[in-house]
N, C-alpha and C positions, 0 to 999 in steps of 0.2 A: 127718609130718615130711618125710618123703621128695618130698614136692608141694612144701612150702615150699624147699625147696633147688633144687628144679627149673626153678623159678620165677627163682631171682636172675640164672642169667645173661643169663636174657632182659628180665628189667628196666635189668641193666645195658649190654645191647645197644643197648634202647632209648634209653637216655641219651646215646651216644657217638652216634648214629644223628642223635636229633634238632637243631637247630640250634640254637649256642651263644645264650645271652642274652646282651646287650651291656647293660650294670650304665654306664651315664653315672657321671660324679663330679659332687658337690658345686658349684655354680657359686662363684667365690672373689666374684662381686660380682652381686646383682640390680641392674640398674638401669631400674626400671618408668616409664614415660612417658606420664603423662596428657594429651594435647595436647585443650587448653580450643578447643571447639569444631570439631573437625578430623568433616568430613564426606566420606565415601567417593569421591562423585560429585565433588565437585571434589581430591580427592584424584588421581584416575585422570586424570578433564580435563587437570590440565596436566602429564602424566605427559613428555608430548613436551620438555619444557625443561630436565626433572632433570636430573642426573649420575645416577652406577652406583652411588652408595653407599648414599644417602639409603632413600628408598621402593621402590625399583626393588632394593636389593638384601633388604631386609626382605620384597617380597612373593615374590622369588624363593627365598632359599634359608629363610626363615622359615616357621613351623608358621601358615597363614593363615584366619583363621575369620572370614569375608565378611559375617555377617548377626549383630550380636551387639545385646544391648539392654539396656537396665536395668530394673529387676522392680520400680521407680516410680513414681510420674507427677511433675508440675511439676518438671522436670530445674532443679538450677543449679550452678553450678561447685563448691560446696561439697557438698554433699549427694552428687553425685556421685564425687567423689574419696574422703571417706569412706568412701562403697558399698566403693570399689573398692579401700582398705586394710584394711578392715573385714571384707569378703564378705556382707557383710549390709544391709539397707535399713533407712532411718530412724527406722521403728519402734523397731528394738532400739537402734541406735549415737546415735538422739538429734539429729542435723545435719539437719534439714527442709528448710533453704536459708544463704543467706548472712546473713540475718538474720530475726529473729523480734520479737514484741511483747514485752518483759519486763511480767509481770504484777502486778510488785512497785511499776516507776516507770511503767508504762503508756507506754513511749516504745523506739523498737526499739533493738536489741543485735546486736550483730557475734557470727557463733555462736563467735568464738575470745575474746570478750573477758573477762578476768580481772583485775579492781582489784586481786588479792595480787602479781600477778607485773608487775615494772616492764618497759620497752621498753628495748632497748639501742638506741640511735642514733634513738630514735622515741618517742615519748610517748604511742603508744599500751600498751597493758596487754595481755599476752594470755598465752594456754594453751590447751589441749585441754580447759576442764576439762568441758567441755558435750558434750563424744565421749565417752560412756557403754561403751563396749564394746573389746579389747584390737586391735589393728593388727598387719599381719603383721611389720612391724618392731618391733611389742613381744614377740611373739612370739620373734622371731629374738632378741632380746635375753636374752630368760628363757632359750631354751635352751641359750646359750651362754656363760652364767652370765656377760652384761654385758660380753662379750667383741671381739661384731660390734660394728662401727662402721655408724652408722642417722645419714644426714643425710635432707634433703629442702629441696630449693632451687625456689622459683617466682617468676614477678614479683608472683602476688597473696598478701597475710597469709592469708586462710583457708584458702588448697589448699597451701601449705606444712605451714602446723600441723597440717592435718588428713592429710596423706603424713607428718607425722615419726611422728605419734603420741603417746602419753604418755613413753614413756622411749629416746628417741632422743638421739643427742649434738646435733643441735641442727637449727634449722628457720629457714630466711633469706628475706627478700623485699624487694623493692623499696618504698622508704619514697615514698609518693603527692607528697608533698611536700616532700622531699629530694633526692632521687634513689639514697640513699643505701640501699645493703646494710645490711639492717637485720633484729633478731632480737627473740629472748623471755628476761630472767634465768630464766624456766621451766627452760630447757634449760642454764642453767649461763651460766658468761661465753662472753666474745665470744672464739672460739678465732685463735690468732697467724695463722696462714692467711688466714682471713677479714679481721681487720682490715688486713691485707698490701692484699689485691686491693682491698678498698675506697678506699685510700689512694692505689693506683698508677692506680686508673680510677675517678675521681669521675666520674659520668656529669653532673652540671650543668658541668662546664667541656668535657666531650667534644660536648655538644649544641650550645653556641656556634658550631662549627663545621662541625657534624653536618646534611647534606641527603640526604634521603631521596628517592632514585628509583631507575630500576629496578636492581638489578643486573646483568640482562642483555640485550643491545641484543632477546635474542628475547622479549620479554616484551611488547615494542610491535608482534611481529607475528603474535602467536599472541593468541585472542580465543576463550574457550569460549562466551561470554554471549550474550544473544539481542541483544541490541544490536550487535554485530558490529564488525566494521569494524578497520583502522589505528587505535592507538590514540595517543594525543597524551603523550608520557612526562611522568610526572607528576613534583613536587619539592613537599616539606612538609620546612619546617624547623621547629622545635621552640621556641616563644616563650610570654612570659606565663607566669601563675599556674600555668594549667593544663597548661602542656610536661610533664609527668612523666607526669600520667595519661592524655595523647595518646602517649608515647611507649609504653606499656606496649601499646597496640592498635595498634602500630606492628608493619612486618613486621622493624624492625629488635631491636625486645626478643629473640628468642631465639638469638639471638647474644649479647647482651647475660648473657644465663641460661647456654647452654655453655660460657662465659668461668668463668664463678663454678662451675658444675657441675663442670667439669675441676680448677681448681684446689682443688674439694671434693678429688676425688679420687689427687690428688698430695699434696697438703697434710694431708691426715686420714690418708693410709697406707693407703687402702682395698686391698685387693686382692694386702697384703703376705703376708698366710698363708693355710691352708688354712681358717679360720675366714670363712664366708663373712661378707661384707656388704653392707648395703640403702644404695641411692639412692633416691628417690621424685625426679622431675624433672618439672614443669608448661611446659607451650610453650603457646603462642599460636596462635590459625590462626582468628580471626574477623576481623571486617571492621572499615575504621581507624573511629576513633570509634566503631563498633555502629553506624554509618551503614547504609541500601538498601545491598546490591549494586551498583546502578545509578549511585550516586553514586559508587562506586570501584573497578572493575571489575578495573583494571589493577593497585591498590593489592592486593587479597586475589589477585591471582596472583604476583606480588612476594613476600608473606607467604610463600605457600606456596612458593615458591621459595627462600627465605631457610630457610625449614624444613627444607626439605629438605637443607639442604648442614649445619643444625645437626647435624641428627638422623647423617648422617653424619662431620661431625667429631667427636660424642662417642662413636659407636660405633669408627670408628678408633683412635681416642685409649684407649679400654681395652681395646680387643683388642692393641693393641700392648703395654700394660702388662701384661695378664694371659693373653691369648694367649683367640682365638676360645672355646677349647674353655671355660674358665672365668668364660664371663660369659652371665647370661642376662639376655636384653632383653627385656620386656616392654612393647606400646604400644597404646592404646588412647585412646578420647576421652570428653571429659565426655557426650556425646550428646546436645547443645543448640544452639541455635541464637540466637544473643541479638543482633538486628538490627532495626534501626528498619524499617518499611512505611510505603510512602507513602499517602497518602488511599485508603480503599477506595470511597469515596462515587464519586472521580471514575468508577470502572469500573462503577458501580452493582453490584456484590458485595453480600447481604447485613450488613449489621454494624449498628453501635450504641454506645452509652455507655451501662457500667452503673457508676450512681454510687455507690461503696460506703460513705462516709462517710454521706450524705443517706439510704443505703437503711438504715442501723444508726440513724438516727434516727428515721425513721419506724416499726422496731420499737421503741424502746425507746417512743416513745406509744403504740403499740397495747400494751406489757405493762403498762406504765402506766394502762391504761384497764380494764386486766382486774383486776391484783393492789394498783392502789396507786400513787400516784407515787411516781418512785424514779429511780435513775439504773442500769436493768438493764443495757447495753451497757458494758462498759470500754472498750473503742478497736477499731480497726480495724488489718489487716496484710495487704496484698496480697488476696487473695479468702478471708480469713479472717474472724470475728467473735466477738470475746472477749466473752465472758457476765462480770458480776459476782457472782461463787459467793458472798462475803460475806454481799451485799444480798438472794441468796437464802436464805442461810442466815437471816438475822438474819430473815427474814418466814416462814423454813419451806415456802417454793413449791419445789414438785419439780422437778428439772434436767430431769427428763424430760418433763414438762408443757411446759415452756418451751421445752424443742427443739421438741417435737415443733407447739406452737403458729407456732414463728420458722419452722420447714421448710413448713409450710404456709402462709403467708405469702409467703414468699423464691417458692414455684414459682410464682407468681400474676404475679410479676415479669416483666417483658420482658428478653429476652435470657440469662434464667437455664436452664440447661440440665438442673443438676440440684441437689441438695441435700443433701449429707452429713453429717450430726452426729455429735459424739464420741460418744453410745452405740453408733447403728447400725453404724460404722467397726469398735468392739471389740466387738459382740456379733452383727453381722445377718449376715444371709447373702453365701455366696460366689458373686460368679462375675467372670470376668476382668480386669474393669476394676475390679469394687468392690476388688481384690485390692491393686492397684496403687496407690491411693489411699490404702487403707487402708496399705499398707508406707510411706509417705509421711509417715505420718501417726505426732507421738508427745504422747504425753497429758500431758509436763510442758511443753510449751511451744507447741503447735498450739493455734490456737484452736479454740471453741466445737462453731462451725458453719463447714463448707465451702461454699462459693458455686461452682459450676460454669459459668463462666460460659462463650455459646457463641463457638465458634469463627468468628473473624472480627467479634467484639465487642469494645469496648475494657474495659479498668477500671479505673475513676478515682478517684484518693483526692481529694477539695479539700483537706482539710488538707496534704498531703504535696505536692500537685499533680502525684505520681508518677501516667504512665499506662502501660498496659501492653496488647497486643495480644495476644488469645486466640489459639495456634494448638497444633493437638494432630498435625501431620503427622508423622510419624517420620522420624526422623534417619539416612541411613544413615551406620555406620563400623565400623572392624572390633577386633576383638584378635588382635595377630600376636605369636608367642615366638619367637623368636632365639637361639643362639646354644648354647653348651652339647652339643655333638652331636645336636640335634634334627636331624631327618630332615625336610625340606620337605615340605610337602603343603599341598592348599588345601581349607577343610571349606566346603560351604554349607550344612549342618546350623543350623539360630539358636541361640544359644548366647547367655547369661545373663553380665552384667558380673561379678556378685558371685561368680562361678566361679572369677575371677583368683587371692585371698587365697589360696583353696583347692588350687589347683594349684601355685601358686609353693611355698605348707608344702609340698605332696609332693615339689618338685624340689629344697626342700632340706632335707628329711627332719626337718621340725618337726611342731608341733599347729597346727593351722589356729586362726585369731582365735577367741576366745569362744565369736561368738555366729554364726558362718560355720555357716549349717548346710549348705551346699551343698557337691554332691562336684567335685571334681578332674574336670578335663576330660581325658579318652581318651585313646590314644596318646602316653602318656610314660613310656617303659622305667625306672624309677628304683626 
């Protein structure tokens, strides 16, 4: 007894001794920022034109993690934003890309679209109902017994719906052929706010008079590109059918978005109590029309300068309302790159055309020569191949016969790299890249069989006459946290997208998504 008592004052010596813990509070508002296509290297590039708010003050006093990736492959705006509300890859959450082959009508489907729930302002249909797994804004919801206010504003319909979640107050984007703020009855009616700003800035009468060039005269004399030189200041004005969905790959849309995103924020109450709440916000930062590089050089430095002063006025604008300490910012990129290339033939580069319509024909005569005529192929989807399970069924032919006949076939192909089929995907063995493919990958709506086609190949549908250029290079970009008394630092540790979900639950003291199996990333006193 006499040891035990001997003992406390030194334990309690100890305590006063060691350095207090600093306990951060609650952030009163997340507001996470996926910027659709934003790349590191040209991030830094035109670092010289910013202001001190925008990137320049994110990568200074922000928690900076240089090397981050997604756990993957075939990145697209939607699948990735998912990852990145979700904490988990396609597999579990169900979003593969922005669209899929429906198996039912054999003709493709937008991953957000839902015939039960009507469009407000748009005649399109939509929900999450295809996002299989809970979002850190559902999350915040449940725990706050429907308390937190959870929007998510973007200019495109899938990375809104898929940043609000299932049970958010609501998820808006830019109607392709309107121009009009447009939403889901999913999410309830169209709230007083919103229909306000829609009304006071119809963006089809603002573009009439709307010329796009640079914002700043140094943008004509700064030049990262290998093509160099003075640059000739550019001007697009916004005309025709198609002005909306030109305007959206404009560097003028995010501005367009921090207009709406702020009066999210005034107009919903966010950030009125200690009850924290979710933003999800999408920017822009790829190239005008998905054009080369080369075709607009001046235009994606404009972008990114326009970003930049966004991404600054929305962080001013809530640290004034809620004050630095109670907001945490979150920003990060889809980690893609979605741009036309010009001829690779001219440089003489390896590449080719692998025809994927013509090549699912030539299988379905060779299973036909084996099992039977029949119509074994359903259709085709990007470098996918949907098998007819029916026409199997109804003949009794093994799914696994039939892979394993199509994959040896398919690698005899020119330009096919590799071969994936949905058993080996769920059942073969691991190692780094099958891993990635395989997360990529989900069995109620992926096709058959995967086509790996090689890098610097094209893939060509004739039916759709959609092409598409292989490239597997990595993307660099980061995830920076902001705000909330985090302590600056910069990691170049690589670090994992789907880590997001999971850190943001710990800074505000929830249960991480579902199906998030990933930990919280380091150095957050909370």
């Amino acid at each position: 007894m006499s040891k035990i008592v001997s003992l406390i004052p030194i334990a309690a010596l100890a305590c006063i001794s060691s350095p207090a813990q600093v306990t951060q509070t609650v952030p009163r508002i997340v507001v996470n920022i996926t910027v659709d296509q934003l790349r590191s290297d040209y991030m830094n590039a035109f670092m010289p034109i910013y202001g001190e708010k925008g990137f320049k003050r994110l990568l200074k006093d922000g928690k900076v993690y240089n090397h981050a990736e997604y756990p993957q492959s075939g990145l697209s705006r939607a699948s990735s934003i998912a990852t990145v509300s979700t904490g988990t890859v396609p597999y579990d959450h169900g979003i593969i890309g922005e669209e899929w082959l429906d198996r039912k009508t054999l003709r493709p489907v937008s991953c957000v679209d839902d015939d039960s729930y009507e469009g407000l302002l748009t005649a399109e249909k939509t929900s999450p109902v295809h996002l299989t797994v809970s979002t850190i804004g559902d999350e915040l919801k449940i725990a706050s017994e429907g308390k937190s206010v959870v929007y998510a504003i973007s200019p495109f319909r899938d990375a809104s719906v898929l940043g609000a979640g299932h049970a958010a107050d609501g998820a808006f984007w830019i109607n392709r052929l309107t121009g009009r703020w447009c939403g889901t009855s999913y999410y309830g009616a169209f709230p007083t706010w919103a229909s306000a700003v829609d009304r006071q800035s119809l963006l089809d009468d603002r573009l009439k008079s709307t010329l796009w060039k640079p914002i700043s005269e140094l943008s004509g004399n700064f030049s990262y590109f290998l093509s160099g030189g003075v640059k000739k200041p550019f001007e697009h004005r916004f005309k025709g059918d198609l002005r909306f969905t030109s305007f959206l790959t404009s560097g003028l849309v995010n501005e367009h978005v921090c207009d709406f995103a702020l009066a999210c924020i005034n107009g919903s109450g966010m950030g009125n109590d200690e009850i924290t709440d979710y933003l999800s916000v999408t920017f822009y930062a790829g190239n005008f029309e998905s054009k080369p590089v080369a075709d607009y050089p001046m235009e994606l430095q404009d972008t990114y300068l326009r970003l930049d002063q966004s991404i600054a006025r929305l962080i001013d604008s809530v640290e004034s309302k809620v004050g630095k300490d109670h907001v945490l910012v979150v920003l990060t990129s889809t980690g893609y790159c979605n741009e036309e290339t010009r001829n690779l033939y001219t440089y003489r580069i390896p590449t080719g055309t692998f025809y994927i319509s013509r090549t699912a024909g030539l299988l379905n005569m060779y299973l036909g020569a084996i099992f039977g005529n029949g119509q074994y192929i359903d259709g085709t989807y990007g470098n996918a191949i949907y098998l007819n399970h029916k026409l199997l069924e109804e003949k009794q032919i093994s799914l696994g016969d039939v892979l394993g006949r199509c994959e040896e076939i398919l690698l005899q192909s020119d330009g096919v790299k590799e071969v994936y089929t949905s058993q080996r995907l769920v059942q073969g063995a691991w190692t780094p890249s099958i891993s990635k493919i395989r997360n990529s990958y989900n069995s109620k709506v992926s096709g058959d069989i995967l086509v790996q086609v090689s890098p610097g190949w094209y893939i060509f549908n004739e039916d759709t006459k959609d092409t598409r250029l292989v490239r597997e290079s990595y993307v660099p970009f980061p995830i920076i946290f902001y705000g909330n008394r985090l302590e600056s630092s910069i990691i170049e540790t690589p670090v994992s997208v789907d880590c997001i979900a999971a850190t943001i639950a710990q800074v505000v003291r929830i249960r991480a998504p579902n199906a998030c199996s990933s930990a919280a990333l380091g150095g957050f006193s909370y």
